[in-house]
C-alpha positions in Angstrom: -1.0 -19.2 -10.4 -0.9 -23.1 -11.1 0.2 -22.5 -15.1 3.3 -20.0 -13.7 4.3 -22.3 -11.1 3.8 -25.2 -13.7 6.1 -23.2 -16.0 8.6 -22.1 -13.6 8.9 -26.2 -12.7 9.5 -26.5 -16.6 12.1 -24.0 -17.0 14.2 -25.5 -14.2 13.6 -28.9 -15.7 14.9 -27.9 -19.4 18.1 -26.2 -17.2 18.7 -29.8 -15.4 18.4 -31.5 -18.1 20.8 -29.2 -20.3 23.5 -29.5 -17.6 22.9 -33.4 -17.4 23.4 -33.2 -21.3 26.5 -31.5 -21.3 28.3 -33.4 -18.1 27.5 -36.8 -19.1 27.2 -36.8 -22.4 28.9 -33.9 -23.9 27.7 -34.6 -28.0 26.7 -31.3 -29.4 23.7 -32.3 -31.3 22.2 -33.4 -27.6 23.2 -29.8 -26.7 21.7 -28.1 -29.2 18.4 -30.0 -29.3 17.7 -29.0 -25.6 18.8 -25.3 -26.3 16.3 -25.3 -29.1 13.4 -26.9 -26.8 14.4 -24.3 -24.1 14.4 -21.3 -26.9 11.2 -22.8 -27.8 9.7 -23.1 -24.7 10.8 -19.7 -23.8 9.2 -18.2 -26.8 5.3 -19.8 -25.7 6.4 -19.0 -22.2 7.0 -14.8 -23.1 3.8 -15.1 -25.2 1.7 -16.4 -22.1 3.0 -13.9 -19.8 2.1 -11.6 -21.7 -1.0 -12.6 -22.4 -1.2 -12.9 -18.8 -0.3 -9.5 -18.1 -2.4 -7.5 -20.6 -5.7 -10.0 -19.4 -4.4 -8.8 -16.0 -4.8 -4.8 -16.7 -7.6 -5.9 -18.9 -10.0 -6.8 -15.9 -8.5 -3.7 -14.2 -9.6 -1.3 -16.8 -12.8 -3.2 -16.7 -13.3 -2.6 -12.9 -12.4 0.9 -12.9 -14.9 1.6 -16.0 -17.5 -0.4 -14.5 -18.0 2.8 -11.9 -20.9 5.1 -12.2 -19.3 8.0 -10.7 -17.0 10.3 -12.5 -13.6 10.9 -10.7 -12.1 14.0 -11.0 -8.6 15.2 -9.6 -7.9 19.1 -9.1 -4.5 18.8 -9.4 -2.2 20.1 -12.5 0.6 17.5 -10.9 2.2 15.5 -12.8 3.2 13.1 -9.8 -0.4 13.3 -8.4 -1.5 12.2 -11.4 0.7 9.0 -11.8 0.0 7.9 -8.4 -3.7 8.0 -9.2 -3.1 5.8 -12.0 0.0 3.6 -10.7 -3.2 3.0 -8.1 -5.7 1.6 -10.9 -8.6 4.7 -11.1 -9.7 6.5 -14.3 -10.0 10.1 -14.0 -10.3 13.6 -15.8 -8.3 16.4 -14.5 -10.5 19.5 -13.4 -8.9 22.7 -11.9 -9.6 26.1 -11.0 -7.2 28.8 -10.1 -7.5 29.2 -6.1 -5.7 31.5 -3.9 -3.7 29.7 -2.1 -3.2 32.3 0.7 -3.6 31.2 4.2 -4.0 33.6 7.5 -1.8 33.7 11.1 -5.0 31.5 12.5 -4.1 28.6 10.7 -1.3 26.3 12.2 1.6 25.6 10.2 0.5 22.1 10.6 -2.8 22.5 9.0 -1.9 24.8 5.8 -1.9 21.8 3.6 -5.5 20.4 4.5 -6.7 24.0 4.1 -5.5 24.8 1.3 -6.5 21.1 0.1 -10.0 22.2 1.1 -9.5 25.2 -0.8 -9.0 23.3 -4.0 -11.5 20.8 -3.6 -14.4 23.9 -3.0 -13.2 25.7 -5.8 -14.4 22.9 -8.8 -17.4 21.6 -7.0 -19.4 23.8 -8.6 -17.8 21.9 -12.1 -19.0 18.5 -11.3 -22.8 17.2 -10.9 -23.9 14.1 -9.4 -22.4 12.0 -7.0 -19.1 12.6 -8.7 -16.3 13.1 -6.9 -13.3 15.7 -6.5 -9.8 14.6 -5.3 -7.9 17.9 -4.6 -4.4 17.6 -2.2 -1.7 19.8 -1.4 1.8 19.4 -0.2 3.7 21.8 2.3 7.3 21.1 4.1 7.9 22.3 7.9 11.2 23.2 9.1 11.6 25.2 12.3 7.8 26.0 12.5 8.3 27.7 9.3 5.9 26.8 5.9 8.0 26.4 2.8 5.8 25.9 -0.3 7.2 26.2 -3.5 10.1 28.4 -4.7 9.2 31.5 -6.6 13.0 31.6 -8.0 16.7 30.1 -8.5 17.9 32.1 -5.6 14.8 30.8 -3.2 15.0 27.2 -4.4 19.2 27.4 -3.5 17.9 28.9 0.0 15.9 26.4 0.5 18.2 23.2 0.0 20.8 25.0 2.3 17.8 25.1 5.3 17.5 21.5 4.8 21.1 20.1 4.1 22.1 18.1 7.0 18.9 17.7 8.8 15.4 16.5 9.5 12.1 18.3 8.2 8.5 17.2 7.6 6.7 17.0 4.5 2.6 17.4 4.9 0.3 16.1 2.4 -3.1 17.3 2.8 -6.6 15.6 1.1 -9.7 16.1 0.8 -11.9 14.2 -0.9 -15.4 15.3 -2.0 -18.4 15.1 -3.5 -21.8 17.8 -3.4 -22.9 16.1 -0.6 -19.7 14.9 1.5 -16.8 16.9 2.5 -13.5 14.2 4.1 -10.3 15.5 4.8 -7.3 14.4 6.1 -3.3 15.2 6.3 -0.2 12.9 6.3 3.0 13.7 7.4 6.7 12.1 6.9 9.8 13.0 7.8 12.5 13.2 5.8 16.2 13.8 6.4 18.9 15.0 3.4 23.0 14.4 4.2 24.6 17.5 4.6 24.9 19.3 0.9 27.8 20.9 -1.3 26.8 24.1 -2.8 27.6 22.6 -6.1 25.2 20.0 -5.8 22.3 22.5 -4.6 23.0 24.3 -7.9 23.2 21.2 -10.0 19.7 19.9 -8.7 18.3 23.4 -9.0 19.7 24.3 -12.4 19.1 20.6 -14.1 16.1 19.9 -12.2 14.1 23.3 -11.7 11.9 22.4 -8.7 10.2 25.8 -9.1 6.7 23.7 -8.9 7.4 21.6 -5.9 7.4 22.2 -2.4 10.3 22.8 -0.1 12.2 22.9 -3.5 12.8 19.5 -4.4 11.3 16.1 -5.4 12.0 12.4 -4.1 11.5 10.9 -7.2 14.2 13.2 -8.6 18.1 12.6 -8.9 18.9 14.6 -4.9 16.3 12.1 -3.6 18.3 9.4 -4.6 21.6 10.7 -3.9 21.0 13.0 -0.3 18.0 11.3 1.1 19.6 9.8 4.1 16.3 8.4 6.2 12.8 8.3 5.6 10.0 8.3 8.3 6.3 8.0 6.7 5.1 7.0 3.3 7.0 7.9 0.4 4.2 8.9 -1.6 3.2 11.5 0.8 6.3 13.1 0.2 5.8 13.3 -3.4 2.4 14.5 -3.1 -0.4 12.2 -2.4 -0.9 9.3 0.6 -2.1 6.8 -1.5 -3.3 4.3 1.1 -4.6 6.4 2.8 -6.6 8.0 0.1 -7.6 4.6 -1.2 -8.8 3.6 2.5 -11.4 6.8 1.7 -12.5 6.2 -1.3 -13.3 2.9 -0.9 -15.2 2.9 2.5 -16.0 5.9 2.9 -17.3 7.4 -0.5 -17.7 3.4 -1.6 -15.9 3.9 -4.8 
């Protein structure tokens, strides 16, 4: 902290000093002598950053290596799995195919904790140890109804037109376990799209294919950006995994 506030001091210093130059002065050779300093400067300046930077993740990768435990994540996601990472933990990826059927019994509410649940019992009997299994699973609510993912074009367009113009919820179940403890949990957001043209519906579905996300679209992806007119919760439980929440449990209750 002291040599990048002593830097940033320096840089403003070399910029006085230029302007200074070039006011009262006004000779070209003073000019160019502090643009080569500052060019100079900036050179050792980018070098120590980065330095800075790579000892930074350095000590990262250290910490998450220094664990004993293996973690494993059932997921085939490709967001769960850069959250994971954007979050600092080494991991293997470890699924099994799970029916992901659910009965009348359960609540709409709870289908994504059970079906996390699901996930998480099917691969513990792949891991040893006190290693641990991060399985999640991501439904959206509108009208009491569950809408996972799309199974075609024609459902994904259906979809997007049941959510243009209003408010629906977007449920992230986890669970979080190892062959001797069992935590689970679900967050929910809310999320609101502007009302939608049928072109872009078509546009997002045909460009983007959201066949493997739930309710038929992603955040992270170009409607999020453009239709997303309010946000209630955490973003990353709308693209698939809480991540404080999730680092809250692994880190006092599994002590990872």
């Amino acid at each position: 902290f002291v040599h990048i506030m002593a830097a940033r001091v320096l840089v403003a210093t070399l910029a006085m000093a230029a302007a200074a130059a070039t006011t009262c002065d006004g000779k070209i050779g003073v000019r160019n002598m502090l643009y080569t300093g500052n060019a100079r400067f900036m050179k050792h300046f980018s070098y120590f950053s980065q330095k800075l930077r790579g000892g930074t993740k350095a000590k990262a990768k250290a910490f998450s290596s220094s664990k004993s435990r293996k973690l494993f994540l059932a997921s085939k996601s490709p967001r769960r799995r850069e959250i994971l990472e954007a979050m600092g933990f080494s991991f293997d990826v470890q699924t099994q195919n799970v029916d992901e059927s659910f009965g009348d019994e359960i609540a709409p509410e709870d289908v994504a904790k059970f079906l996390a649940e699901k996930k998480a019992k099917g691969v513990l009997n792949l891991i040893s140890g006190d290693d641990i299994v991060i399985s999640a699973d991501t439904t959206v609510l509108i009208d009491k109804d569950v809408l996972g993912k799309p199974k075609d074009r024609e459902e994904a367009i259906q979809t997007l037109q049941r959510l243009s113009g209003r408010t629906h919820a977007v449920i992230t179940g986890v669970c979080v376990a190892t062959q001797t403890k069992f935590v689970s949990f679900d967050d929910t957001a809310y999320v609101t799209f502007r009302e939608l043209t049928q072109d872009e519906i078509e546009h997002y579905v045909d460009a983007h294919k959201p066949f493997d996300k739930a309710g038929s679209y992603g955040i992270q992806d170009w409607i999020g950006m453009v239709a997303i007119t309010k946000l209630e919760g955490s973003y990353y439980t709308v693209m698939g995994l809480p991540s404080s929440r999730l680092y809250e449990t692994l880190t006092k209750d599994f002590k990872f």
